[in-house]
N, C-alpha and C positions, 0 to 999 in steps of 0.2 A: 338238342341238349336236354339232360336230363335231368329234373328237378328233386329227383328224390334225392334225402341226406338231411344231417343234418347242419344247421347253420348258426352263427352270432351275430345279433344286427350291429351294422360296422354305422350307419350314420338314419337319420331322422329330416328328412325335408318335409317341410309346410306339415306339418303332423300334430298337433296341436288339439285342431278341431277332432282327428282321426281318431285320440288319446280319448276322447272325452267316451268314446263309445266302445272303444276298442282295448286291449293292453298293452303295455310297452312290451315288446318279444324280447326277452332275456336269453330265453330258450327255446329253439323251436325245431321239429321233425316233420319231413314231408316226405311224403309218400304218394308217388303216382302211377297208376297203370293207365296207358293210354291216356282217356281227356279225364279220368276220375283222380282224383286229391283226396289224399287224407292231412290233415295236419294235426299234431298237437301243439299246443303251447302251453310254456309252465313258466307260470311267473310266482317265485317265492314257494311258497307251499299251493299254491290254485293250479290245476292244469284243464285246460280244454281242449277237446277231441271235437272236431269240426269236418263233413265231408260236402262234397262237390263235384259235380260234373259241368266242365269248362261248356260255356252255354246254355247252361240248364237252372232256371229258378235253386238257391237253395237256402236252407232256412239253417243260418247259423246261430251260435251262443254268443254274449257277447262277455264285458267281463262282469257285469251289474246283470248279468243272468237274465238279460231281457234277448228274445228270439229276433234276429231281425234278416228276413228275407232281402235276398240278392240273388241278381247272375255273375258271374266270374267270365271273363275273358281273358284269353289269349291273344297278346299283340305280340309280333313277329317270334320269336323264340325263348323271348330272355323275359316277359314281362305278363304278371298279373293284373288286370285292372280290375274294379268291379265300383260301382258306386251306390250308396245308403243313406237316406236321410240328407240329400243333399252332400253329403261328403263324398270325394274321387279317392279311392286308395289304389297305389300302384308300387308294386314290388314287383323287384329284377332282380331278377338273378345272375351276376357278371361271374364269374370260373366260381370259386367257393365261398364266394362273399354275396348276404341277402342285402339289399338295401330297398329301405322302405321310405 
């Protein structure tokens, strides 16, 4: 299954803590070739451009413009994990709906 496209977040579980570091996806673009990710996200007028190779260290933005390194995984097809600061983030991707 293929993760590029773009998406609308349909729902928010335990995301709270995630919010405090991260920003709510109002709008978001993903782009993949093989295990490398691109993403933007635009919230209001702010957009962030973020990349990634699925297993590999990488140093993302966050929305308080602080750097904070992670690895990104791949669980079975449909799902992102990666964890930061103590916080698990996990996005799936079910037919054309993100849920984070």
């Amino acid at each position: 299954m293929s993760f590029t496209g773009k998406y609308q977040l349909q729902s928010q579980e335990n995301f709270e803590a995630f919010m405090r570091q991260w920003v709510r996806l109002s709008d978001d673009l993903i782009k993949k070739n093989g295990k490398h990710f691109k993403i933007t996200i635009t919230t209001g007028s702010q957009v962030m451009h973020n990349e990634f190779t699925l297993g590999e260290e990488a140093e993302m933005d966050s929305i308080t413009g602080e750097k904070v390194k992670t690895v990104i995984n791949l669980e079975g097809d449909h799902k992102l994990v990666t964890t930061f600061k103590n916080i698990e983030s996990v996005t799936e991707l079910n037919g054309d709906t993100l849920i984070s």
